[in-house]
C-alpha positions in Angstrom: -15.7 -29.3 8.4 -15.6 -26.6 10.8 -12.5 -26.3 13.4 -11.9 -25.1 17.1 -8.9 -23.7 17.9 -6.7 -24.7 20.8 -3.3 -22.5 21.2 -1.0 -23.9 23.0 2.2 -22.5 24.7 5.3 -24.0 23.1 8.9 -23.4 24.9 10.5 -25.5 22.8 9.3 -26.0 19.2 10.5 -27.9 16.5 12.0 -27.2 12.8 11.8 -23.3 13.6 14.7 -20.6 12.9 14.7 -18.8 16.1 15.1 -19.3 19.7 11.9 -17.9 20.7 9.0 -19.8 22.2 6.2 -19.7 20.0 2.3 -20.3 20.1 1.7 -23.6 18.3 -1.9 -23.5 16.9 -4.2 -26.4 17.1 -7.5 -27.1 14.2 -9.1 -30.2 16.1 -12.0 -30.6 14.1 -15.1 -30.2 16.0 -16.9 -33.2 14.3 -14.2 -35.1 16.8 -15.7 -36.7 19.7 -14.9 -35.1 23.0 -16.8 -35.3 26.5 -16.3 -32.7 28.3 -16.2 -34.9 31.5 -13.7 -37.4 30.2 -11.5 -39.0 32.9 -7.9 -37.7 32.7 -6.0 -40.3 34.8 -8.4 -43.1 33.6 -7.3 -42.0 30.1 -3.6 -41.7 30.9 -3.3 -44.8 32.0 -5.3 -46.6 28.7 -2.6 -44.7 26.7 0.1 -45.9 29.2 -0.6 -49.6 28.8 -2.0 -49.5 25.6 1.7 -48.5 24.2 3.8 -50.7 27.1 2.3 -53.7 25.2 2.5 -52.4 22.3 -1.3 -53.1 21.3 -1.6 -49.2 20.0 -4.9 -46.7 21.7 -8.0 -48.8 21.6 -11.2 -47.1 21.8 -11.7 -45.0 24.4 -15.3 -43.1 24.3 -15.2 -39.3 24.4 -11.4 -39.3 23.8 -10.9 -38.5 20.1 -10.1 -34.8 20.0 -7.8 -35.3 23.1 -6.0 -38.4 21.6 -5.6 -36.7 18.5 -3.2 -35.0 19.9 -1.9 -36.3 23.0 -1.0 -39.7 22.0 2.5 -40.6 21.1 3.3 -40.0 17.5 0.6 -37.7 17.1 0.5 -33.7 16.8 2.2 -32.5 19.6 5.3 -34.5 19.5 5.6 -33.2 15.6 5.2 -29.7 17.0 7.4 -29.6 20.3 10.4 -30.8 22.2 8.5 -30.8 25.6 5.1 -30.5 27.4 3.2 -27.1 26.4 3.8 -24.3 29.4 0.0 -23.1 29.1 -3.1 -23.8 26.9 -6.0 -21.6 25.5 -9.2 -21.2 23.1 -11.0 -19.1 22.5 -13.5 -21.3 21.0 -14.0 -23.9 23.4 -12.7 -23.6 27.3 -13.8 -27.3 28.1 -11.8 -28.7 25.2 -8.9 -26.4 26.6 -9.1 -27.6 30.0 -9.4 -30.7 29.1 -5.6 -30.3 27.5 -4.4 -28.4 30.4 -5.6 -31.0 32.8 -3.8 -33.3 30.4 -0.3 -31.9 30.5 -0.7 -30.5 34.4 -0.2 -26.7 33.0 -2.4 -23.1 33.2 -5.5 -22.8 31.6 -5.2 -19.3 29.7 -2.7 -17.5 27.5 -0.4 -15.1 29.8 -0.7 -11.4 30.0 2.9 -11.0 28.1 2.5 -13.5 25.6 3.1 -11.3 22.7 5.7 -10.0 24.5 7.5 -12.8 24.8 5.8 -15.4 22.1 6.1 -15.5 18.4 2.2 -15.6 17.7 0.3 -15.5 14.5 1.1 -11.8 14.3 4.8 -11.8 14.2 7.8 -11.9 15.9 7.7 -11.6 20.0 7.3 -7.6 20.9 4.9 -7.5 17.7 0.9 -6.1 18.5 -0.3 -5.2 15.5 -3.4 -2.8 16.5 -2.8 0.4 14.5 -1.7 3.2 16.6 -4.2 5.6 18.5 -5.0 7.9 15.3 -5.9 7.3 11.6 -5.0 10.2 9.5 -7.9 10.8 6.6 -5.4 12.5 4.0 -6.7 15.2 2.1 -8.1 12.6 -1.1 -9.4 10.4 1.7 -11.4 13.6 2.5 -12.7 13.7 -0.9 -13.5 10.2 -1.5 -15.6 10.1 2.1 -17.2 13.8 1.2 -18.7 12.1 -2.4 -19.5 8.8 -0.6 -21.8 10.3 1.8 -22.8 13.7 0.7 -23.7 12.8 -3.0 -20.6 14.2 -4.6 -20.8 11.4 -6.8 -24.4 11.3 -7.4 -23.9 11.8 -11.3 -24.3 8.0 -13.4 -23.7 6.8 -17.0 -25.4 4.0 -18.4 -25.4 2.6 -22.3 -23.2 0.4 -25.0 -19.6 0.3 -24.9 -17.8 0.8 -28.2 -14.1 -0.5 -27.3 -12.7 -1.8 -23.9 -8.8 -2.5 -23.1 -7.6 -3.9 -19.6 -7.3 0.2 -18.0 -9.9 1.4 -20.4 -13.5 2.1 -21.6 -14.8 3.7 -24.2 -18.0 5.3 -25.9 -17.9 7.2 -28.9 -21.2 8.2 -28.3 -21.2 9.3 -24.3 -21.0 12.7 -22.7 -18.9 11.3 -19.7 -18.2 13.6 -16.3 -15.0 14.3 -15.2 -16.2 13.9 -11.6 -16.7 10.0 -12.3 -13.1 10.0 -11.1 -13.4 7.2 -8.4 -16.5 6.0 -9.0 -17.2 2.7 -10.1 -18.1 1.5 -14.0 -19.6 -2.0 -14.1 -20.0 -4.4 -16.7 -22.1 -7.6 -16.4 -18.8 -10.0 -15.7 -16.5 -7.2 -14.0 -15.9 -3.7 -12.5 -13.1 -0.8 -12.4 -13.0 2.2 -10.4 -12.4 5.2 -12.4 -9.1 6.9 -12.4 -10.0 9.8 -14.9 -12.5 10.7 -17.5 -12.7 12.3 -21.4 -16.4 12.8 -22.8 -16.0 9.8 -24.3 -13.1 7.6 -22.1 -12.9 6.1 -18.5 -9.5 5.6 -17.9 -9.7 2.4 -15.1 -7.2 1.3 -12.7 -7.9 -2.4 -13.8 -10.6 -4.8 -14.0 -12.1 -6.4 -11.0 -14.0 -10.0 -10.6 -17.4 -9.2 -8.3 -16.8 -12.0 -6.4 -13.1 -12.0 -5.2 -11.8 -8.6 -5.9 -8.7 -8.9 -4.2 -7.9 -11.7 -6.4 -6.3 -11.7 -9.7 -7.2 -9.1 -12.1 -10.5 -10.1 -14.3 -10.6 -10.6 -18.1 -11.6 -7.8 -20.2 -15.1 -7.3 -20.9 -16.4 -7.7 -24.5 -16.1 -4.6 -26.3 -19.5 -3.6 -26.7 -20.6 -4.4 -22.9 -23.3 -2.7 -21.5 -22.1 -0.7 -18.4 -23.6 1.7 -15.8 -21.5 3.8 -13.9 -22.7 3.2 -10.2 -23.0 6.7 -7.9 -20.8 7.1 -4.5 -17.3 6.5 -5.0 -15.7 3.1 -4.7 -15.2 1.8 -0.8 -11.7 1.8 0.5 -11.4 -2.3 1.1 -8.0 -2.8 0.4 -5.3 -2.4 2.9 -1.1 -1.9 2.1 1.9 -1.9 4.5 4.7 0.2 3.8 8.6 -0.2 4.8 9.2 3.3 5.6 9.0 4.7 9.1 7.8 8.4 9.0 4.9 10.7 10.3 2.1 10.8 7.4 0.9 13.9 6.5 -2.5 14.6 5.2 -0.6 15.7 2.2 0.4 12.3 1.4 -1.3 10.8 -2.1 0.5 7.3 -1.9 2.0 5.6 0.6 6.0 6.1 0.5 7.6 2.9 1.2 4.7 0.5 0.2 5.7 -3.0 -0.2 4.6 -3.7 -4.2 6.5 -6.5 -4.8 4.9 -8.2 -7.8 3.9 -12.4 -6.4 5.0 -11.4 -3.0 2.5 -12.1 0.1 3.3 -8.4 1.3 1.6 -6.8 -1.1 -1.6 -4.8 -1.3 -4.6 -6.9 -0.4 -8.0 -6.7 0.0 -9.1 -6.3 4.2 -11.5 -7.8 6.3 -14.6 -5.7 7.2 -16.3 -5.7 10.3 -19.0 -3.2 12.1 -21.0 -3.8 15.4 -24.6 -1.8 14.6 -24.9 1.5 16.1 -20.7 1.2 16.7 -19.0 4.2 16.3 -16.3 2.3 14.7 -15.4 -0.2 11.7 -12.4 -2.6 11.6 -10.0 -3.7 8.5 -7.7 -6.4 8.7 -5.6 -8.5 7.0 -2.8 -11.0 7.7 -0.4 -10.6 5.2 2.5 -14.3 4.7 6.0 -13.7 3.3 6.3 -15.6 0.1 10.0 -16.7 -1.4 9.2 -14.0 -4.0 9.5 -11.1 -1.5 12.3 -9.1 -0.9 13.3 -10.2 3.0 13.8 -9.0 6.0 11.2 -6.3 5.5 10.0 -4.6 8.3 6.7 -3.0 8.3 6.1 0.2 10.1 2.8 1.6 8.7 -0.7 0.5 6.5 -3.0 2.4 4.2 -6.4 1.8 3.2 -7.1 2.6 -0.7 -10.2 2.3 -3.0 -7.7 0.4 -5.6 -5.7 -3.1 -6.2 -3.8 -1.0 -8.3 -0.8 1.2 -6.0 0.6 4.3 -7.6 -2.3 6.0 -8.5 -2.2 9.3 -6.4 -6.3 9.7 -5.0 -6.9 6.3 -4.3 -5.4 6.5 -0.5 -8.3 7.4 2.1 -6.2 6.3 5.4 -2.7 6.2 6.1 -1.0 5.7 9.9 2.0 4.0 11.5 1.4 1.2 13.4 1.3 0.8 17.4 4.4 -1.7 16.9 6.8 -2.6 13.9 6.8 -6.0 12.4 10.1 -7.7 11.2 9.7 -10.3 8.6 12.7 -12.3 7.8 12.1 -15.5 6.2 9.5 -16.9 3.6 6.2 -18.1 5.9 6.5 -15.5 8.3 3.2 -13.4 8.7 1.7 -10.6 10.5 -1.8 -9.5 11.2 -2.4 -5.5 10.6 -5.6 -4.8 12.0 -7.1 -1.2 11.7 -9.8 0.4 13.8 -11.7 3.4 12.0 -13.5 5.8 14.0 -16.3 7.0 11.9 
């Protein structure tokens, strides 16, 4: 079931710890029936007299997305004290006019409302667009210098003779030390290589193909087939870090990074976006306190890294400090990091 999106401006929310207005978000599924020229005063006054005799909404055609909402006892009054101040989508302006019309407020989300709203990226005052410059760091150099000028253009392939959860081994290989950040991959998993012996790949972990920033995957079998793919590994996963400071291209990990183990704050793996022919790419995720973090936290700047795994000094390609800091206080709060690469 797919959604649209209506945000609404709430002055006066419910069951919320602050004293902020907030921007309630709205899923109305689009499967609803809406018309897009539905009668607003014909439909105020069905609902009027359909609850002053207590008979409950009867059907009304074109009215179910509306109603879903709008009706007494339905979303809004669980969300808010008082009539929204202003109403937006980005998905669907009819359905959002239709709303606005409704509750005799603006069409469209205010210049300041960051500023002023707690929105899905944090705490009013909170933008959380990078700031103007992404520092490569000196490994990020490296790792982009074998990803596109065939550094890394040196593979392995053949017959495992023992595996462990940070490990590979053949007795019988002749193994690079240059595979370091490249990728070895089994039939059921991947790791990215952290160092290399003749005869060892030492792995930051393994990795499931089809959700990689999930939970670590199961050890292959030890006698898995394996090739060792060229290029290094791409820099997907994105970190925030508590510490407000310059970074410096010296920088090999990310001082500061939040790596509570079960919390929401943690490293994750981003979103990737590219427009063709752009000359820029975009990462983002929205990272949610959990009760296992340690709160308040407040972020200051992300990383991007070829690894799950933090600690390991090389696997850190971008580091910056963000265009705004984020304060996180309770469990449920969450804010959206959203980094634009120039490439």
């Amino acid at each position: 079931m797919t959604a649209t999106v209506v945000k609404f401006g709430n002055a006066k929310p419910k069951n919320v710890n602050h004293n902020f207005p907030c921007v309630s978000y709205v899923h109305v599924p689009e499967e609803n029936d809406h018309d897009p020229d539905i009668d607003i005063e014909a439909l105020r006054s069905h609902v009027a007299n359909a609850y002053a005799y207590k008979n409950g909404v009867t059907n009304f055609p074109g009215a179910e997305s509306l109603l879903e909402v709008v009706a007494p006892g339905s979303i809004w009054t669980e969300l808010a004290n008082e009539d929204p101040t202003w109403v937006a989508s980005d998905d669907d302006n009819q359905l959002a006019a239709a709303f606005a019309a409704w509750y005799n407020c603006p069409l469209g989300e205010p210049d300041d409302v960051e500023e002023t709203y707690y929105t899905n990226r944090g705490a009013p005052g909170v933008k959380m667009s990078p700031g103007p410059v992404d520092l490569l760091v000196n490994s990020g150099y490296d790792l982009v210098s074998k990803q596109t000028g065939g550094g890394g253009i040196y593979t392995a392939t053949g017959t495992a003779t023992a595996t462990s959860a940070t490990s590979l081994t053949n007795t019988g290989a002749a193994f690079s030390t240059s595979l370091v950040g490249q990728m070895v991959c089994t039939p059921t998993v991947y790791g990215v290589i952290e160092s290399a012996t003749a005869t060892v790949l030492t792995i930051d972990r393994w990795y499931n193909y089809t959700t990689p920033g999930g939970a670590a995957g199961s050890t292959p079998a030890g006698t898995t087939t394996y090739v060792v793919t060229p290029g290094n590994a791409p820099a997907l996963f994105m970190g925030v870090s508590t510490t407000n400071s310059a970074s410096s291209a010296t920088d090999t990990t990310m001082a500061g990074e939040i790596t509570t183990a079960g919390g929401g704050l943690i490293r994750a793996i981003a979103t990737y976006a590219h427009t063709a022919s752009a000359s820029t790419y975009t990462l983002a995720n929205t990272f949610t306190a959990n009760g296992t973090d340690s709160l308040p936290a407040t972020v200051y700047r992300m990383g991007s890294f070829i690894s799950m795994v933090s600690g390991w000094a090389g696997s850190m390609m971008l580091e910056t400090l963000l265009n705004a800091s984020a304060t996180i206080t309770t469990s449920g709060d969450a804010v959206t990091v959203t980094d634009t690469v120039t490439v």
